[in-house]
DOLO-760963 format. One record per residue (C-alpha): residue number from 0; x, y, z. Coordinates in steps of 0.25 Angstrom, whole numbers, always signed. Example, Ala and Ser with C-alpha at 12.3 -4.5 7.8 and 13.67 -1.06 7.14 Angstrom:
BEGIN
SITE   num      px      py      pz
SITE     0     +49     -18     +31
SITE     1     +55      -4     +29
***
This chain:
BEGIN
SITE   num      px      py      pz
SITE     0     -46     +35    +122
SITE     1     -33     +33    +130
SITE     2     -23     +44    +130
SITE     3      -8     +40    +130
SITE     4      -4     +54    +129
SITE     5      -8     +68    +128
SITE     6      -8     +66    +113
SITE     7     -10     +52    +111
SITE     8     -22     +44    +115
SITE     9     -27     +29    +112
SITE    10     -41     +27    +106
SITE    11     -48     +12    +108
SITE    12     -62      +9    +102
SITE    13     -72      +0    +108
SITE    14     -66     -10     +98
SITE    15     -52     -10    +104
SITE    16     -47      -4     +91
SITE    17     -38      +9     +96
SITE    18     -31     +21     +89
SITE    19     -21     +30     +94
SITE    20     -24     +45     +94
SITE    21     -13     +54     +93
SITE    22     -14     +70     +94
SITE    23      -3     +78     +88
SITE    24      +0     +93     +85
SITE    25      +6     +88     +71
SITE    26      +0     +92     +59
SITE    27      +2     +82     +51
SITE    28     +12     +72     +44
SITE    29     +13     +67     +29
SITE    30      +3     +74     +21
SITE    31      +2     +61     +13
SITE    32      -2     +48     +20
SITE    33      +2     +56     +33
SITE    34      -8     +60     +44
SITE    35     -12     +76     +44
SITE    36     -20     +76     +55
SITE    37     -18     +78     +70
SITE    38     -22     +65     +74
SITE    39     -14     +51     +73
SITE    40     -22     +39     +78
SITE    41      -4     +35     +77
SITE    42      +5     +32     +87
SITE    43     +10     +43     +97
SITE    44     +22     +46     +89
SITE    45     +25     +43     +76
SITE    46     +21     +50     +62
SITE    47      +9     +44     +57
SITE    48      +9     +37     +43
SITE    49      -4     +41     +37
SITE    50     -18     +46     +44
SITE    51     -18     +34     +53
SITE    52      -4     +31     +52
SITE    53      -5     +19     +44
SITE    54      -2     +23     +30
SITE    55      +5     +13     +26
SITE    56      -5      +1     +31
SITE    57     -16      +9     +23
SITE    58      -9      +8     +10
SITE    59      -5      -6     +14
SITE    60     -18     -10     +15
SITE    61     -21      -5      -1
SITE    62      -9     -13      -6
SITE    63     -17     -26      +1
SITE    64     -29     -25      -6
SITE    65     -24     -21     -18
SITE    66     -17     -31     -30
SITE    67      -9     -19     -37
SITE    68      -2     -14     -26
SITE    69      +7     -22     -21
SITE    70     +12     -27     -34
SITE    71     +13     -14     -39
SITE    72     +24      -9     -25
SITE    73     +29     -25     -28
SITE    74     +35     -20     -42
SITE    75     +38      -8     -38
SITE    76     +47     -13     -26
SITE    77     +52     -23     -38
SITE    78     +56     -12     -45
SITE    79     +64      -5     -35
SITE    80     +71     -17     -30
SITE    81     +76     -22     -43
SITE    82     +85     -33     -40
SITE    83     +89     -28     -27
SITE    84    +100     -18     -20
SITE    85    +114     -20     -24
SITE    86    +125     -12     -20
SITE    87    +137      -4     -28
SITE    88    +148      +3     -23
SITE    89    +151     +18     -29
SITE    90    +164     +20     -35
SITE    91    +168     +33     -41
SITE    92    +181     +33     -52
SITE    93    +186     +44     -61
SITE    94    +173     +50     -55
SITE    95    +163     +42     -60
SITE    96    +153     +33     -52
SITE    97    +151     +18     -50
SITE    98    +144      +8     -42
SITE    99    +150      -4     -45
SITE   100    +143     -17     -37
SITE   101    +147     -19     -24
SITE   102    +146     -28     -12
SITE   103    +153     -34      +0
SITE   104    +151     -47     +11
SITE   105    +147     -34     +20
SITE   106    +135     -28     +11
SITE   107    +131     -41      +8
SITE   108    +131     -46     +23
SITE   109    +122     -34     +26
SITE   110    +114     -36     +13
SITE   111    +111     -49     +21
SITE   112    +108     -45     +34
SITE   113     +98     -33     +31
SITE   114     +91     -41     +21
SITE   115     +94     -32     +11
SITE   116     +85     -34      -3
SITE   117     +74     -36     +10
SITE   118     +75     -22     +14
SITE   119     +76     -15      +1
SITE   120     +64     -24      -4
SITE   121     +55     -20     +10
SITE   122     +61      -6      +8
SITE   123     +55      -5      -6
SITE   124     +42     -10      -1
SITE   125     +40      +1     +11
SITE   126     +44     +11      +2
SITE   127     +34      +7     -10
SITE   128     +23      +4      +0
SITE   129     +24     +13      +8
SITE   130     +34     +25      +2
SITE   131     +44     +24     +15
SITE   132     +53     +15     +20
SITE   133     +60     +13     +34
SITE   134     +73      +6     +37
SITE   135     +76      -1     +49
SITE   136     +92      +2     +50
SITE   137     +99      -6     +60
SITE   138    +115      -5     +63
SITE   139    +121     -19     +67
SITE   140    +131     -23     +75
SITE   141    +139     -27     +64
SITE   142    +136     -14     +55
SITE   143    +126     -18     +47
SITE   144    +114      -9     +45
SITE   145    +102     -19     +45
SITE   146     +90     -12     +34
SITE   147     +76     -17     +39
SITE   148     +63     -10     +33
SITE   149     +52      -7     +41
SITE   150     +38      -6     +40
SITE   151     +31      +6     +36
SITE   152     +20      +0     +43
SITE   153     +30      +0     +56
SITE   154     +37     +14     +54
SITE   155     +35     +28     +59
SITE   156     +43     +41     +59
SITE   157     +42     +45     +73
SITE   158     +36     +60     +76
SITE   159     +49     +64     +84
SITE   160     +57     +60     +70
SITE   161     +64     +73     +67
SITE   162     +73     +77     +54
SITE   163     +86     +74     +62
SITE   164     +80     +64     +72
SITE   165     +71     +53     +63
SITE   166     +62     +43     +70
SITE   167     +54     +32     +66
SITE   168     +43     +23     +75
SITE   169     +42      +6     +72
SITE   170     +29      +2     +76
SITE   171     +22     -11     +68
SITE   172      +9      -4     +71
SITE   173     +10      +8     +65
SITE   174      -6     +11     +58
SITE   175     -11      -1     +65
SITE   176     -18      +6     +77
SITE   177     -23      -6     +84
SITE   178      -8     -10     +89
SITE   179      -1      +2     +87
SITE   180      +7      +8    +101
SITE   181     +15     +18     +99
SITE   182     +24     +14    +111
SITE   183     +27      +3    +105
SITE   184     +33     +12     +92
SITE   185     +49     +11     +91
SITE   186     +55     +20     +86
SITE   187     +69     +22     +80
SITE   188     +77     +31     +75
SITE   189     +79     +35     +59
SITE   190     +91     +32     +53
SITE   191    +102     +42     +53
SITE   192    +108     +46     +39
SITE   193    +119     +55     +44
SITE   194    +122     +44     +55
SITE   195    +117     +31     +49
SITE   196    +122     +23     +60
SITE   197    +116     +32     +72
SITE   198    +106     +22     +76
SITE   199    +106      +8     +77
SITE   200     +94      +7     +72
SITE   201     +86     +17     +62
SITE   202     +75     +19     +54
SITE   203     +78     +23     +39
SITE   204     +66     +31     +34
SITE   205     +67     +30     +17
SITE   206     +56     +40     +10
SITE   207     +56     +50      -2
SITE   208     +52     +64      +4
SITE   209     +37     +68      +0
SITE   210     +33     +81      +0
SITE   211     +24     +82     +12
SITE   212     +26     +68     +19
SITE   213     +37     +71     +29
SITE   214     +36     +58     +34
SITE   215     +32     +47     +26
SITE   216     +31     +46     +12
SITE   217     +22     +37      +3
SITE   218     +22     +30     -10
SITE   219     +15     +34     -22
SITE   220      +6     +23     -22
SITE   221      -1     +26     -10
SITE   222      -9     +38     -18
SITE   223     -15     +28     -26
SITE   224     -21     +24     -15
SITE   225     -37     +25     -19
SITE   226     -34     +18     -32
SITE   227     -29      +7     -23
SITE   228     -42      +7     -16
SITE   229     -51      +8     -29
SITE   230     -42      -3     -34
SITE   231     -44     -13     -22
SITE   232     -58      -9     -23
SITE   233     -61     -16     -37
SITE   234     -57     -30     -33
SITE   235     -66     -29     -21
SITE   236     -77     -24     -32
SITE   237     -77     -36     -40
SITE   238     -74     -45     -29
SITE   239     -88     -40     -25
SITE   240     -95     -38     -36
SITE   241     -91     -54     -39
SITE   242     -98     -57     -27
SITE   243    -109     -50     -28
SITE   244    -111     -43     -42
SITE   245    -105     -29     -47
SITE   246    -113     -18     -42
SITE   247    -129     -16     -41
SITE   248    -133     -28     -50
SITE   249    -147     -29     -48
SITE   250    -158     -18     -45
SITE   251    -170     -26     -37
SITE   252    -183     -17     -37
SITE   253    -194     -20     -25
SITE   254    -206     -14     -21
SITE   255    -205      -6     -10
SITE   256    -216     -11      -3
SITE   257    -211     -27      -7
SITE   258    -211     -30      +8
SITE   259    -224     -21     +13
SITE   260    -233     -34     +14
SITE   261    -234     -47     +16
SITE   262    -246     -55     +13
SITE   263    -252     -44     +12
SITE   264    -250     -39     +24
SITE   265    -241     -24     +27
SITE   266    -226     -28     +33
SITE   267    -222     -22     +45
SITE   268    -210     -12     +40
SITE   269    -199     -19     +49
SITE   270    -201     -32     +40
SITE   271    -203     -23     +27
SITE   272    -188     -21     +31
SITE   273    -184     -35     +34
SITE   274    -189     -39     +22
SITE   275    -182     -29     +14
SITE   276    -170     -30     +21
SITE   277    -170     -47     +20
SITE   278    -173     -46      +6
SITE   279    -162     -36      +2
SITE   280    -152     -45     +11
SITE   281    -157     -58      +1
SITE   282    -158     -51     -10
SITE   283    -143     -45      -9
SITE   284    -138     -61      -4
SITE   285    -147     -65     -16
SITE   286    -141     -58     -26
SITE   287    -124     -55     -23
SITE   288    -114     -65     -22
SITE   289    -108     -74     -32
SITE   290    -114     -86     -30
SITE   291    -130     -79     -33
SITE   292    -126     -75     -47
SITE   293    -135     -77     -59
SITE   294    -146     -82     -49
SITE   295    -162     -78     -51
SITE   296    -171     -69     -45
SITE   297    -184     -75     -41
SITE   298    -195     -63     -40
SITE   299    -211     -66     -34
SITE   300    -220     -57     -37
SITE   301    -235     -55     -36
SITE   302    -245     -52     -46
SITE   303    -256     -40     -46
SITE   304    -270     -42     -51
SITE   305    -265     -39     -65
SITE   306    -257     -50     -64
SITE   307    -245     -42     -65
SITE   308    -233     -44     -55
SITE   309    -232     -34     -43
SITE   310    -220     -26     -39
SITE   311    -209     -36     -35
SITE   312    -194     -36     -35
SITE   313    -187     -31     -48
SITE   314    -173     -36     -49
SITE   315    -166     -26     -61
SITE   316    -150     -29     -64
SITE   317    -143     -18     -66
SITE   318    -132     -15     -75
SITE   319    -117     -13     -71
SITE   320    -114      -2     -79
SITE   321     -97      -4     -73
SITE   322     -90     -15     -81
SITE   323     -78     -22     -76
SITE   324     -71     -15     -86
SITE   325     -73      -2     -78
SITE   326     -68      -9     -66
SITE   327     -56     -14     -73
SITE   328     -53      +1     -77
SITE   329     -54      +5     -63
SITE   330     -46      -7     -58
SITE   331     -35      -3     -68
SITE   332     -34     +11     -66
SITE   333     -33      +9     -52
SITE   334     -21      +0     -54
SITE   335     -14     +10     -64
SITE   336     -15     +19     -54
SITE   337     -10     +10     -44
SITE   338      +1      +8     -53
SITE   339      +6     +22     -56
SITE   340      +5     +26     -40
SITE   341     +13     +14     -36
SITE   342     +24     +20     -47
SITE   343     +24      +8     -55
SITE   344     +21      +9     -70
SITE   345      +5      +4     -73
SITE   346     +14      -7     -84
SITE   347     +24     -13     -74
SITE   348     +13     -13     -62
SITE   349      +2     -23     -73
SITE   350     -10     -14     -73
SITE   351     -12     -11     -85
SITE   352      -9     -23     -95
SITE   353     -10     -24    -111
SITE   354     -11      -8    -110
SITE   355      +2      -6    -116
SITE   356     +16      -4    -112
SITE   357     +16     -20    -107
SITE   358     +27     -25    -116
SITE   359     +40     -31    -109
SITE   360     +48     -20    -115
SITE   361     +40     -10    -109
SITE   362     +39     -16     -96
SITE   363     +54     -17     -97
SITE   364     +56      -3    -100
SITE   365     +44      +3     -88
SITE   366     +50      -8     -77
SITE   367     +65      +0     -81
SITE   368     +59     +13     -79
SITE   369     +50      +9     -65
SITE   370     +64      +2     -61
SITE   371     +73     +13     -64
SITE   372     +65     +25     -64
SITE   373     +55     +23     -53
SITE   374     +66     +18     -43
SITE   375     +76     +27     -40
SITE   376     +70     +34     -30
SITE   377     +66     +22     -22
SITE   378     +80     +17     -22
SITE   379     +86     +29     -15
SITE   380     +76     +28      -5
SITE   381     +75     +14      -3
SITE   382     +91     +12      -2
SITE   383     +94     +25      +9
SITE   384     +95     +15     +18
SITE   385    +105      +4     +12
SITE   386    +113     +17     +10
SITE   387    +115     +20     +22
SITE   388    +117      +6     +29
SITE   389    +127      +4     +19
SITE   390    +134     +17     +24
SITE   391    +134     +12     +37
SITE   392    +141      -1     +33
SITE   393    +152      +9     +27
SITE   394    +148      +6     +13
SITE   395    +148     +21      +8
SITE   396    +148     +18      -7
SITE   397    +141      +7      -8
SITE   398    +128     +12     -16
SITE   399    +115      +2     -14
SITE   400    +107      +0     -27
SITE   401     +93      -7     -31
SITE   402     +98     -15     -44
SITE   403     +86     -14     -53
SITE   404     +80     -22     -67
SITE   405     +82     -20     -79
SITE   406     +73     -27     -87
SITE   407     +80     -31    -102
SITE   408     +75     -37    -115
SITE   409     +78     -53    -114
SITE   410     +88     -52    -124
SITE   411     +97     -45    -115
SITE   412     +92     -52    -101
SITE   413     +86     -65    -104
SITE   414     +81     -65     -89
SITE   415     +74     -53     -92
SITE   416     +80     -43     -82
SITE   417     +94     -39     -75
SITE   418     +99     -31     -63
SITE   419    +102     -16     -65
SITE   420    +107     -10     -55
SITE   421    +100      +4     -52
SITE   422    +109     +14     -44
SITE   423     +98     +20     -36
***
């Protein structure tokens, strides 16, 4: 152990892997996903994100090995991108409101150069992943507020942050303890609502406020998080029960004295063992795998003076009282339950076909409501920071929009969709 501080110190196994021990007087941070304890194996300064500050590379690592997942945050960032951002400008008459399209060679120009529908689809994806997203703000020489996301892997709030004074820590090895340094952290300054243009460069941190997470906020999916893992454990089940047969298939009975003699003659008890243990090995080579099924048994056995055989090996199959119908069940309520925690209607996500309410005019009508209903809330968070870089190109009512899809009868739309713009 190597101390770098009086509260910080640098742990190295005889395997070169290393942690970082950090004590603090803090109590605790996030109640969910956070760390509650007065050790961090994190870097010197920074809030930790999760018990070993690696949240978000620990529910990564479910979304890999699992086949629902990812689709599932795919149609969801489907549907709260719709066809993309547009932009109308508010006009008020006889005191009424309307947004009526808008755009000029200066939107457009900074559309351009901040990549525009590529941040607000990365945007969708930290905050579905991961339930935050930060924003990379930077003033160029010519006005233009660049809009680049960052990480959640890479991005800390900094412990010094305070209400009036926000910091945040980059660092592409956050929860990766084997190259993590927190001296090589940088950090930067939040972005500034009241004074957007402050700093040069600013981190916009968007989440929705969660009673007891002061810091970082989480999606609802990450509480179905042993569904997951009972989920990604049936393929590896039947991958393996495909290789080497479901469950205990055979029961073989021995003697227990099979091995005592030979010729006759007592065994010494550490080649009793041997023998045991070498005919185990065979037999467990013998009997698993793919390539040894429906093969036969060959048994020798002596016979007494009444010509009867003698104790020998007894090979009884055993029934498999689980059917693959009760691992189906387990497979499909695990993906319901995936489903609903990842906010997306059971239907719209495919785990439950031919059970009803699959017809095109009822997908048409639950894809409305998940677009329309289930959005909103995103879409205030997610465009926070196209506000304000608009604001601080002078465009002070301009109001940014996702413009959805509204699915209609073929009659109507023979393409089968049209743009609707939602005014979220």
């Amino acid at each position: 152990m190597e101390w770098i501080n009086d509260n910080v110190a640098v742990v190295t196994a005889r395997n070169h892997v290393a942690s970082i021990l950090q004590l603090t007087e803090r109590q605790g941070f996030d109640h969910a996903y956070g760390s509650t304890t007065g050790y961090f194996a994190t870097g010197t300064d920074h809030v930790p994100w999760g018990s070993a500050d690696n949240q978000p590379n620990t529910m990564g690592v479910l979304v890999q090995k699992n086949n629902q997942i990812k689709p599932l945050l795919d149609s969801n960032r489907d549907m709260i991108y719709g066809t993309g951002i547009t932009f109308n400008k508010r006009i008020v008459e006889t005191g009424k409101l309307r947004l009526d399209p808008f755009e000029d060679e200066k939107l457009r120009e900074w559309a351009l150069k901040t990549r525009l529908a590529s941040y607000a689809i990365g945007a969708i994806n930290e905050r579905i992943t991961n339930g935050n997203h930060f924003t990379r703000i930077e003033q160029q020489i010519d006005g233009l507020p660049l809009l680049e996301v960052v990480d959640c892997y890479h991005s800390r709030i900094d412990q010094a942050s305070t209400r009036q004074n926000r910091l945040f820590q980059y660092n592409p090895y956050f929860g990766d303890l084997r190259w993590f340094k927190p001296k090589e952290s940088e950090t930067l300054p939040g972005f500034v609502a009241a004074d957007p243009t402050a700093h040069i460069v600013s981190i916009f941190h968007s989440r929705e406020h969660q009673s007891g997470n002061p810091h970082y906020a989480f999606p609802s999916w990450w509480g179905a998080a042993e569904w997951i893992e009972l989920a990604n454990l049936i393929p590896v089940f039947h991958r393996s029960g495909i290789m080497n047969g479901y469950n205990i298939k055979y029961l073989v009975k021995m003697p227990k004295d099979y091995f005592d003699t030979e010729g006759g003659k007592p065994v010494p008890p550490e080649k009793i063992a041997a023998k045991w243990r070498e005919f185990g090995e065979n037999l467990s080579s013998w009997m698993s795998g793919t390539k040894n099924v429906n093969k036969t048994l060959i048994l020798k056995y002596l016979r007494g003076d009444d010509n009867k055989p003698l104790d020998s090996i007894d090979v009884v199959p055993l029934k498999n009282e689980m059917s693959d119908d009760a691992y189906a069940k387990v497979w499909e309520m695990a993906n319901v339950s995936i489903a609903n925690a990842a906010g997306i209607l059971p239907t719209l996500a495919g785990v439950n076909p031919g059970k009803g309410n699959d017809s095109g005019s009822q997908i048409r009508v639950m894809a409305e409501f998940q677009q329309h209903f289930r959005t909103p809330v995103h879409h205030e968070l997610l465009l926070e920071p196209i506000q304000f870089a608009l604001r601080m190109m002078g465009y002070k009512d301009v109001v940014p929009s996702f413009a959805g899809v509204q699915l209609t009868t073929l009659d109507v739309n023979p393409t089968g969709k049209q743009a609707v713009v939602n005014h979220n």
